[in-house]
C-alpha positions as CSV (number, residue, x, y, z in Angstrom):
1,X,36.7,-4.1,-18.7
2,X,40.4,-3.9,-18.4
3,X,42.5,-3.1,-15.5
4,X,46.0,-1.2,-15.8
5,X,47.9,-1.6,-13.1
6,X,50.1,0.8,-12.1
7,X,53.8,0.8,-11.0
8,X,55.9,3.9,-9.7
9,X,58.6,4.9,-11.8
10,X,61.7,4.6,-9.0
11,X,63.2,8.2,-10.0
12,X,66.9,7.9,-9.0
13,X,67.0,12.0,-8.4
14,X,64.5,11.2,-5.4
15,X,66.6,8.0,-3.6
16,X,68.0,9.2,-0.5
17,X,71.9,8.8,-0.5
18,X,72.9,5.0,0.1
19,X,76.5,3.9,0.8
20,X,77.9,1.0,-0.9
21,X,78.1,-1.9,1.3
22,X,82.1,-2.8,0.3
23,X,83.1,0.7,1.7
24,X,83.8,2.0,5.0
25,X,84.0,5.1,6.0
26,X,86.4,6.4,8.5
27,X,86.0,9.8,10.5
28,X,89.4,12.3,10.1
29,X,90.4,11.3,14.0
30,X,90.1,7.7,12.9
31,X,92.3,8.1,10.2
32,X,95.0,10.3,11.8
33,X,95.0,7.5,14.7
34,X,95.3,4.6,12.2
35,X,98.2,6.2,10.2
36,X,99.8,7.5,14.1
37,X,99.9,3.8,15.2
38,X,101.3,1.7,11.9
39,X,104.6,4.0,12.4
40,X,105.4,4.1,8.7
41,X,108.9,5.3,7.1
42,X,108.9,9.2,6.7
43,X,108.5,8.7,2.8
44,X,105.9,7.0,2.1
45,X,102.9,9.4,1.9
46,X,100.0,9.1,3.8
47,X,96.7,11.2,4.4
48,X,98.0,14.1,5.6
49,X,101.2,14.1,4.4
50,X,100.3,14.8,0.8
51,X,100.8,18.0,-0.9
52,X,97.8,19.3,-3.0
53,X,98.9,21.1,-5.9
54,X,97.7,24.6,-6.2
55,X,94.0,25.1,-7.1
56,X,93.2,26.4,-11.0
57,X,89.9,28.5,-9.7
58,X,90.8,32.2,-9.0
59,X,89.9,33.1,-5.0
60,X,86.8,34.5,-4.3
61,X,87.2,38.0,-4.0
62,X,85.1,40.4,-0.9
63,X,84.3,43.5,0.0
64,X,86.8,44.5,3.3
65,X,83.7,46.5,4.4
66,X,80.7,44.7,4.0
67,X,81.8,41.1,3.3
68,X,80.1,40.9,-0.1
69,X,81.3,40.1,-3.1
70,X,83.3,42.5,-4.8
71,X,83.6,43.1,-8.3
72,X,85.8,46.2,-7.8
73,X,89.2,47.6,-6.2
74,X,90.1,51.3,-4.9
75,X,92.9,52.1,-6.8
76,X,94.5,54.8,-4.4
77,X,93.4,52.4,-1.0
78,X,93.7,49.0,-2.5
79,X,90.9,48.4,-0.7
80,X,87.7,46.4,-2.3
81,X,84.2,47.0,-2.6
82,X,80.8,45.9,-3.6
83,X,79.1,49.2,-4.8
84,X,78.8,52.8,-5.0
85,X,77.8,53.5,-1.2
86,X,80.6,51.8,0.0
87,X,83.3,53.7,-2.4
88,X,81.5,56.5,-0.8
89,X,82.1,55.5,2.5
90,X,85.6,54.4,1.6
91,X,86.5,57.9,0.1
92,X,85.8,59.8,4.1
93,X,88.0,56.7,5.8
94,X,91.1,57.9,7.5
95,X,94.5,56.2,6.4
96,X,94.8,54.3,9.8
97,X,91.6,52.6,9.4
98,X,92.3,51.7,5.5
99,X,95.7,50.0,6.9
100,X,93.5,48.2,9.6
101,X,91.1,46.3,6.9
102,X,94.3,45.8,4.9
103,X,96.6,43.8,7.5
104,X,93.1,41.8,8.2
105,X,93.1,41.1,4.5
106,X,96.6,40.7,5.1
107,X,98.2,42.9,2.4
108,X,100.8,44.1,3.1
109,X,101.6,47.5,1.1
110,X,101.3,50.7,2.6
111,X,98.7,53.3,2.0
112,X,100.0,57.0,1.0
């Protein structure tokens, strides 16, 4: 009779998350302390003196009524929306209450 022995397959999708040993990892308030106390010249960069250039991925674009994402843009209002019960709703507003949800948006046009 033979015997098989078996061995579990160590799947590396089901490892919990293990830091390397040769790094250490410093919370933000360490970091601004560290950088605070070494009193480096203004030119040389550090943490949070470095520009990011601007990101490639167009914003995210939401509705200014119900927060979801909207596909579509009032032409007349400016205003955006996610579907047809909100361009409904957006048709009865009154002008003061369009130029509220834009300045929270903050754009800055007028409405008409």
């Amino acid at each position: 009779m033979e015997t098989t022995s078996v061995q579990k397959v160590k799947r590396s999708f089901k490892r919990p998350f293990i830091f390397p040993r040769n790094c250490v990892y410093r919370p933000l308030r360490q970091l601004h302390n560290i950088e605070r106390n070494q009193k480096l010249p203004p030119d040389q960069p550090t943490y949070f003196t470095l520009n990011a250039p601007p990101s490639l991925i167009p914003p995210k674009k939401y509705s200014d009524i119900s927060g979801l994402p909207a596909p579509y843009v009032d032409p007349h209002s400016k205003l955006r929306f996610a579907n047809a019960e909100e361009y409904g709703s957006m048709q009865q507003l009154p002008s003061d209450i369009i130029n509220g949800y834009l300045t929270l948006r903050g754009f800055t046009s007028a409405v008409g």
